[in-house]
Structure formats: C-alpha cells, structure tokens
C-alpha positions as a printed Julia matrix, in Angstrom:
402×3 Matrix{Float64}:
  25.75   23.01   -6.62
  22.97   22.64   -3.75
  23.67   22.98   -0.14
  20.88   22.35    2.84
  21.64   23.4     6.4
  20.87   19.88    8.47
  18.85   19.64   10.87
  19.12   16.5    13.3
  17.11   17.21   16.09
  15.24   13.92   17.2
  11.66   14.04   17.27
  10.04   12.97   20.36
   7.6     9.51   18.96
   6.25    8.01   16.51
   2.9     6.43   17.71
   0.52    5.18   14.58
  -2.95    4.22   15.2
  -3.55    0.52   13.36
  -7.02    1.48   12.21
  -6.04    4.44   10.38
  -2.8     2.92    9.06
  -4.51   -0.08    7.53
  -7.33    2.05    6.2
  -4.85    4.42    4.31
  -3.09    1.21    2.74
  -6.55   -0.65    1.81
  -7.0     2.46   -0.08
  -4.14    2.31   -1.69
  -5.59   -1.32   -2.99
  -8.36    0.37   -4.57
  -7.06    3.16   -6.2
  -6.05    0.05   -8.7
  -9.72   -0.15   -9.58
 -10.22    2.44  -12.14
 -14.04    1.99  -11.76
 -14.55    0.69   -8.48
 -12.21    2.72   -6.18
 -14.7     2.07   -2.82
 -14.27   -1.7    -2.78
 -12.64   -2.43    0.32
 -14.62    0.46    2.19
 -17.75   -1.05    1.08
 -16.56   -4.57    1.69
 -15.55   -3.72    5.15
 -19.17   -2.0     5.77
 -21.24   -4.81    4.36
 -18.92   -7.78    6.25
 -18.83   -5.17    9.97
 -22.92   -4.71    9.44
 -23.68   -8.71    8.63
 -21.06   -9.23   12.51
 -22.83   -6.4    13.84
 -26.04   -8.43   13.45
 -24.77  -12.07   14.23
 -23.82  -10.58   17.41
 -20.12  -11.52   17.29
 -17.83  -10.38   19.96
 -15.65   -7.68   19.75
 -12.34  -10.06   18.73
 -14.45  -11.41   16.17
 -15.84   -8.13   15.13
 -12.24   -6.64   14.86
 -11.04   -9.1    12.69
 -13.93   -9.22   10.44
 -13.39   -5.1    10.31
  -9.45   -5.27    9.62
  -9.8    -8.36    7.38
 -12.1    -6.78    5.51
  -9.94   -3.78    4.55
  -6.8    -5.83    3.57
  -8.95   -8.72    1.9
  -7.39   -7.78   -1.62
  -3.74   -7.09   -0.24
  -2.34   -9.75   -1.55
  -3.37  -10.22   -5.33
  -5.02  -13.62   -6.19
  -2.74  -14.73   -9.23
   0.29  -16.55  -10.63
   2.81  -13.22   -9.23
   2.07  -14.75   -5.36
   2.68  -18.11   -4.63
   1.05  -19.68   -1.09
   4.25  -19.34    1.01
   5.45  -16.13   -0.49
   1.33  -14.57    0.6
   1.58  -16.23    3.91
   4.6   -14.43    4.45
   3.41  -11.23    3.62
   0.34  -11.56    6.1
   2.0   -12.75    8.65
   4.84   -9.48    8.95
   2.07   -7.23    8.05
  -0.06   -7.91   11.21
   2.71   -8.09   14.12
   0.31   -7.23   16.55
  -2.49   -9.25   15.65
  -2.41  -12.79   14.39
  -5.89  -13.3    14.39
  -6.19  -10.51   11.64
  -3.21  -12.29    9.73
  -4.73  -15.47   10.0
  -8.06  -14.1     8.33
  -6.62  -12.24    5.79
  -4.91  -15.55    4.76
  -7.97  -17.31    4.76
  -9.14  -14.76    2.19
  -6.97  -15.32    0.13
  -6.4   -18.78   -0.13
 -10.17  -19.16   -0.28
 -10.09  -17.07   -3.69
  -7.29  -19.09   -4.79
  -9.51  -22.41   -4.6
 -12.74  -20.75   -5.66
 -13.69  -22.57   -8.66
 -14.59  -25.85   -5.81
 -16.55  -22.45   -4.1
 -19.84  -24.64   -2.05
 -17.23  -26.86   -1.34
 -14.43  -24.61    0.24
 -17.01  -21.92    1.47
 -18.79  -25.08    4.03
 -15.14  -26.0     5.34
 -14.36  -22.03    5.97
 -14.4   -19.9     9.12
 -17.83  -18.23    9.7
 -15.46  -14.67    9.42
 -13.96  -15.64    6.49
 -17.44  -16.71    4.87
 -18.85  -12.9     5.65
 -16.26  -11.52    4.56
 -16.04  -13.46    0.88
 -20.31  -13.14    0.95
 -19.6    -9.16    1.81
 -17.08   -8.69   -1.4
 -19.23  -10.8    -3.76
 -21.97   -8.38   -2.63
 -19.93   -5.53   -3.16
 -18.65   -6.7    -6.7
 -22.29   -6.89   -7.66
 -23.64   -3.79   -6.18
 -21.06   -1.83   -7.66
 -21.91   -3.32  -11.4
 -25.74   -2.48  -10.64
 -25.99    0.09   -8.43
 -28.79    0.95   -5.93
 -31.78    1.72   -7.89
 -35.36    0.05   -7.38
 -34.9    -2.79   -9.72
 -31.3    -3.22   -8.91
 -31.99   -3.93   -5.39
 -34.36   -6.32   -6.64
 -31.49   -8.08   -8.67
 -29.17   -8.4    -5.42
 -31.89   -9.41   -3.26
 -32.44  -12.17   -6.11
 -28.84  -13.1    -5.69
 -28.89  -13.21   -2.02
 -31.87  -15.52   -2.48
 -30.44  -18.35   -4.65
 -26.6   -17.84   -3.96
 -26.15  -16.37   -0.77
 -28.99  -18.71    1.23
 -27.18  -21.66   -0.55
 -24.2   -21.36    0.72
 -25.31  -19.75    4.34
 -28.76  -19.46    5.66
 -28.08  -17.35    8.47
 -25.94  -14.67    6.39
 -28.32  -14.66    4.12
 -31.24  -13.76    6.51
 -28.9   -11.06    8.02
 -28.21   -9.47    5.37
 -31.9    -8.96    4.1
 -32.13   -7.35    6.99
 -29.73   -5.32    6.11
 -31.14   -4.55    2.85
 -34.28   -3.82    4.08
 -33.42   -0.15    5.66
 -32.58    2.74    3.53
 -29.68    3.61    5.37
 -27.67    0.38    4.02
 -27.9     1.61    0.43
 -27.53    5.04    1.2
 -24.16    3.75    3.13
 -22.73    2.26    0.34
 -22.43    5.32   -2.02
 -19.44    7.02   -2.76
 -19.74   10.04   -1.32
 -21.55    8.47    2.42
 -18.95    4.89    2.86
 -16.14    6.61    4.11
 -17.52    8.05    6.49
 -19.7     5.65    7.45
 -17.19    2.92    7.73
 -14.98    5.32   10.22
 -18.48    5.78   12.44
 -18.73    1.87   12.46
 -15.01    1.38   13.26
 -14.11   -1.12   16.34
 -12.83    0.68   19.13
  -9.65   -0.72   18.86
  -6.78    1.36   20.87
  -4.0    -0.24   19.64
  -1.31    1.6    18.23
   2.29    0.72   16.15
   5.9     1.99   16.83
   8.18    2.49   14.57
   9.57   -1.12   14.26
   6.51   -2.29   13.85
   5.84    0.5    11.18
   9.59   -0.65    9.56
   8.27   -4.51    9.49
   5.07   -4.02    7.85
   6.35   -0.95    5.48
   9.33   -3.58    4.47
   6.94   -6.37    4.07
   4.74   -3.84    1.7
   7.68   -3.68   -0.62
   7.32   -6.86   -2.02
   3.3    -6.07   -3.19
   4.32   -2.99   -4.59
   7.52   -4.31   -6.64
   6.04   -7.22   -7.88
   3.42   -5.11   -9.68
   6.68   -4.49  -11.82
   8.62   -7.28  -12.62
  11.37   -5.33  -14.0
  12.15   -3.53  -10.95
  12.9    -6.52   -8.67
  13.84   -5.03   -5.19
  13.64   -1.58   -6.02
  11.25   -0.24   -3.15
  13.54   -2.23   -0.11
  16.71   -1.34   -1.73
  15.76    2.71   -1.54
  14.94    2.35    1.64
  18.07    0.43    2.69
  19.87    3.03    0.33
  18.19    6.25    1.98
  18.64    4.66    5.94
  22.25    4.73    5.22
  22.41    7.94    3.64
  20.79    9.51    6.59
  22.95    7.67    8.95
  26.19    9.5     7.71
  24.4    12.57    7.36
  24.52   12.21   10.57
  20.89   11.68   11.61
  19.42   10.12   14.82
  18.29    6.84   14.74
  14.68    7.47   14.72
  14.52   10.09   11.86
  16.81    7.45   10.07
  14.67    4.9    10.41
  11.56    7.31    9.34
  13.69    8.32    6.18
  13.73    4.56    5.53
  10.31    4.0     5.81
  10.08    6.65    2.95
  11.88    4.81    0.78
  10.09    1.71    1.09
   7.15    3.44    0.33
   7.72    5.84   -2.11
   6.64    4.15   -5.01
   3.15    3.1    -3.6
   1.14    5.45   -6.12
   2.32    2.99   -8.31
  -0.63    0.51   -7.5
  -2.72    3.3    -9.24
  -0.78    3.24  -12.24
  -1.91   -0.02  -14.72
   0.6    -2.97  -15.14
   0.16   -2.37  -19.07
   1.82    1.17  -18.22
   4.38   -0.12  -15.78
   5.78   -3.11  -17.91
   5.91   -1.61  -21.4
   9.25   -2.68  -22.97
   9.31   -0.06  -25.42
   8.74    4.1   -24.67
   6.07    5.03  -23.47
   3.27    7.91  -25.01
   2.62   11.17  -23.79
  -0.69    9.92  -22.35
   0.77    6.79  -20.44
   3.68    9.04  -19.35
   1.12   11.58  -17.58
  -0.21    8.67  -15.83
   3.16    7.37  -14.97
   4.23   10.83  -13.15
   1.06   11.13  -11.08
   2.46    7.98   -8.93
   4.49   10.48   -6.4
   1.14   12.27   -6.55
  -0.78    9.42   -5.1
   2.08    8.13   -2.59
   1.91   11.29   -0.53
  -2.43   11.0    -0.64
  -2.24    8.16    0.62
   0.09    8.42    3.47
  -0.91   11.79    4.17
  -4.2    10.54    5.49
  -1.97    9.12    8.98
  -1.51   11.02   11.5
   2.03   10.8    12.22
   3.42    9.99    9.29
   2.77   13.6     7.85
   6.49   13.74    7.29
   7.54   10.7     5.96
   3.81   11.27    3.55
   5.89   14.48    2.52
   9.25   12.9     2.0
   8.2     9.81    0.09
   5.58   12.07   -2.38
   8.54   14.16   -3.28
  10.56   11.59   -4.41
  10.54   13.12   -8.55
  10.86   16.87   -7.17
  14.06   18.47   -7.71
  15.95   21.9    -6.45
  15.68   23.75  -10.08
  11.77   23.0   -10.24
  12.07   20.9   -12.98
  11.02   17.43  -10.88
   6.81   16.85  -10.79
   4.26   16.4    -9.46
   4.18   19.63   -8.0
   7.83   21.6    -9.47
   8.86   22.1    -6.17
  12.15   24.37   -5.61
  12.13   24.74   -0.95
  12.81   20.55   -0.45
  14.23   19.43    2.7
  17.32   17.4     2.87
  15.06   14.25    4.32
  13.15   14.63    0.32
  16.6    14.84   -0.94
  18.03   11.73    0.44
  15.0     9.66   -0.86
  15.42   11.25   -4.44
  19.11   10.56   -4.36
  18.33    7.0    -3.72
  15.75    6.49   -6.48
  17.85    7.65   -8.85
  20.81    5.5    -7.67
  19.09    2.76   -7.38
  17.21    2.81  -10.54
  20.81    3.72  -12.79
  22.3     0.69  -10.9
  19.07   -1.92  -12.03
  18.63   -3.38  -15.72
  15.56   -2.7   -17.17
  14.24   -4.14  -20.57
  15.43   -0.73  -22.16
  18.77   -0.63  -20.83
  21.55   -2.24  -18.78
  22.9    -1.64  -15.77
  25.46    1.27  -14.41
  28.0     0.25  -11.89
  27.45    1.96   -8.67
  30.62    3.92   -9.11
  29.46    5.16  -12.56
  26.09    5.69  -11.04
  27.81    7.97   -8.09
  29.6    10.3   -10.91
  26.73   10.7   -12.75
  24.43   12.16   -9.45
  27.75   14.16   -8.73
  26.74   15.6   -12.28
  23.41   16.25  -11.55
  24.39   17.93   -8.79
  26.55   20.32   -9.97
  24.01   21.28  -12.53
  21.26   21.98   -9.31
  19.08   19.47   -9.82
  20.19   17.49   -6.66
  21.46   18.05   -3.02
  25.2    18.04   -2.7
  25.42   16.81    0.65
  22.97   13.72   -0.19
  25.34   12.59   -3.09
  28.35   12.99   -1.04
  27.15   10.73    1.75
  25.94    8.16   -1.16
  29.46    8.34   -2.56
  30.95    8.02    1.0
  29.1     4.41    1.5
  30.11    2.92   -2.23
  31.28    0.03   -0.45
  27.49   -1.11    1.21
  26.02    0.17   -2.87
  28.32   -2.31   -4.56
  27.15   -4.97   -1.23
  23.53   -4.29   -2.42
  24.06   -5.47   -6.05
  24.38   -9.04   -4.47
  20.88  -11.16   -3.94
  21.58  -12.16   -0.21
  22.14   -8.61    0.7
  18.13   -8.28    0.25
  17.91  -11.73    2.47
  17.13   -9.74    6.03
C-alpha cells in the first residue's frame, strides 16, 4: 500500500511559445518515418527559403513556416474523412486561421492529387510551395546530396517543377545553386537551421488554448489504433477528475489533463502493424511497443513549460515497485500516478480484439489490488473509486460529445 504526501500549491502560468509547440508535435509526425525522420524540418526549410526569395510578407511567410511543419498532421487516407480533417485544423490553430486554413489546403490538395496540374493551377501560391517543397524533400531524401544526385533533382525541377510553376522553379535553382542549401538539409545541420530561419513570431498559448489543441490531438493519435476508440480524451477526462478530488487547483488539474491526452503520443513512432495485431505480440514488437512512453516525454520535453506535464505523461507505464518501463522508476509523483491510474482504468474498461470489457466497478477493485500489492498510488485509486458515478457516465458515446 502506497501513500504520497500532496502537494497543491498552484503554479504561477503556463505561457507556451506556438513555434516551439508546433515544432515539438511536427516531430512527433516524423518519428513515424522510420527512414525519413527530418521530413517536416526539411519541408519547412525548403518551402521558408523558396518565401524567403519570392519576397512574401511576413503573414505569408508565417504561414508558409507553420504550414509547413504540420503539412502531414493529418494523414492523407481512408481513417480521415474531409469534415472530420477540417475539424482537426481548425481547433488546432485557435490563434491563427490563416495557418489552419493552409494546412487544410495541404491536405485536401494530397487528397485530389492524382488530377495534380490541374489542382496545383487552382491552388494558393503558399500552398503550391509548400506541396513543391515536400515533393522536393521526398526526393532528396531517396537520393541524397551527392554530385550526380543534385543533378537528378535539378532534372526534376526542370521538367516537373517549371511545369507546374515557373517562378518556383527559378527560385529554387537558386536555391540549389549555393552550398549552404544542401549542406542545410542534412540531418545533423536542419534543425538547427530551420530554428535560425524561424519567423519572429511572439505569439504565445495559455492553457485553454493548450487544452483545445492537446484535445483535438487525441483524435490523430487514437485513430492510429482503431481498437482503442477514445482512449487518449477519456484519460485525460479520467485523470482531470482524479486530480480535482485530490484536491488540486484548477490549473495543475487542467495540466494533469493535458497529460492524459497526450500520453500516448510515442505511439505515432510505433507501426500500425504493431499497434493493431489481433493476436500477442513477439518479444521484438513488444520492445517496440514499450518505448512509446519513451518517446512521449522526448517529445514534449523539448517545450519549455511543459517540462512537467513532458514528465507526467512519459511516466505513464512506471510504477512504485520499479517494475513499470521505460525507465523502472521507484520516486513518482502523485501527478505520474494519477495519469497511470487512468490508463489502466481506462484500458480494463475498453474491449479490445483480445478481450472484453471490465465494468468500471470491477475495474476499480482490481487497481485497489494493485495497490495493495505497491504497484500503484493509494490515494489515486481512492479518488478514482470516489467518482464511479462520472466512470460508468464515460462508458456512454455522448459523454465524449464536448
């Protein structure tokens, strides 16, 4: 049986800066390319040096930068349809609906591409450098930069690129003519290089706009799953109540929320193949499967300001007798502890091809169990047994319609 002394004290803000927040969750995007993990950073340089040179204005500039980075979040395929992707854009980009709008266009441009010189000569000019600047990427990253590979993309450029643009196309052999583009683009130069190039763009998100877009970002990561339907929003709803009657402020509630919505995002590293076997999985694929927590605290860990809720989310599998992973961690906080307590609720109370469903009040006595045996915090399971009444709501579709 596991005790933690609380600790409610209210932290004073929680002020995110949009540039690094979006750059943190396009990487999370591309840690689902197991050869290509610097798409979207070399996307966004290609598409901010082709604006640079066409002399857009700063609006235009940010967009192109910030559409860039997202272009992929949204997958192109049969799991999204056009209202449910609109959707998404729109609550992920509260504060800027030109970024939203662009983003969209993406999308819905790769939806239609097999009409491509038709679509591409009714499209924004930001949305063409931005599709020109991925197709560029996609091929560079096949090639690579050598003498007669350059040679190959400036081929390309020539009878695809000057086709369907004529004045990208003359930017962006300008482009390719200086050494410093190439050296740019390689893995261990594009981060940094697309952080030197960033807009200076001061705006910054508060925590309801951090809840909107984090609760929006649920529905990406689940549906990478199909068996785990609402899983990611209904841990966070879980964990928001559990930390209410712990007795937490409003703000840390809200941040232990967030956590919960999020916790599973090192799942976009892990393949589908993995994720939706019906049967058990391997030793191999269940290695892969437990470096997800792993991968949800890189990730968020890279925002300033979100250090905690990075640290709460990642330790999600961790229990109190060291027997969790990634890490074995013993010293976890009640805020991990609440997040745990919900993924493990949550998952006992979903079916799953393997299994079927607990009832929540099952569910409850078997945490109480794993509590007494030390694996999980007391105090988190008695607050999740205290609000069996909002559990059993949660089992309902139209509790999940807010």
């Amino acid at each position: 049986m596991n005790t933690i002394q609380l600790n409610v004290n209210p932290p004073s803000k929680l002020n995110i800066s949009l540039n690094e927040f979006v750059t943190a969750l396009s990487s999370a995007f591309d840690l689902a390319e197991k050869v290509n993990r610097d798409h979207s950073l070399r996307t966004t340089y290609i598409a901010s040096r082709i604006s640079e040179r066409l002399g857009l204005s700063p609006n235009e500039t940010r967009e192109t930068y910030f559409a860039s980075l997202l272009h992929d979040i949204v997958p192109v395929g049969e799991i999204f349809d056009e209202k449910t992707a609109f959707e998404i854009h729109n609550t992920l980009f509260p504060l800027d609906t030109g970024i939203s709008a662009r983003v969209a266009d993406i999308w819905l441009l790769k939806k239609q591409i097999e009409h491509e010189e038709q679509v591409l000569d009714a499209t924004s000019l930001i949305t063409k450098i931005i599709y020109i600047a991925e197709q560029f990427e996609s091929i560079y990253s096949l090639l690579g930069d050598e003498p007669v590979d350059r040679r190959r993309m400036s081929d390309w450029v020539s009878k695809k690129v000057k086709r369907w643009d004529v004045q990208i196309s003359a930017v962006l052999f300008s482009c390719m003519s200086t050494e410093a583009f190439w050296l740019d683009l390689r893995a261990g130069n594009i981060k940094a290089a697309v952080e030197k190039g960033a807009p200076d763009y001061r705006q910054h998100l508060d925590i309801n706009d951090i809840e909107k877009i984090c609760k929006a970002f649920t529905v990406i990561i689940d549906r990478k799953n199909p068996y785990t339907g609402s899983h990611s929003k209904k841990v966070g709803l879980i964990a928001h109540k559990i930390a209410i009657e712990l007795g937490f402020d409003a703000l840390t509630s809200k941040k232990i929320e967030i956590a919960g919505y999020l916790h599973d995002l090192g799942k976009l590293a892990v393949p589908e193949t993995i994720l939706n076997k019906p049967a058990s999985l391997n030793a191999r694929e269940r290695q892969i499967i437990r470096s997800h927590p792993y991968y949800t605290y890189s990730i968020l860990g890279n925002i300033k300001g979100l250090e905690d809720i990075a640290e709460w989310a990642g330790n999600h599998h961790e229990r109190l007798d060291g027997s969790g992973y990634p890490w074995g961690k013993r010293n976890l906080t009640v805020m991990d502890q609440i997040v745990a307590v919900s993924d493990i609720f949550e998952a006992l109370t979903s079916e799953r091809p393997y299994r079927k469903a607990v009832a929540p009040d099952k569910a409850v006595l078997l945490l109480q169990k794993l509590a007494l045996s030390g694996e999980i915090l007391e105090n988190a399971v008695e607050a999740l047994a205290n609000i069996i009444g909002f559990l059993e709501y949660l089992q309902y579709p139209s509790a999940l319609r807010t």
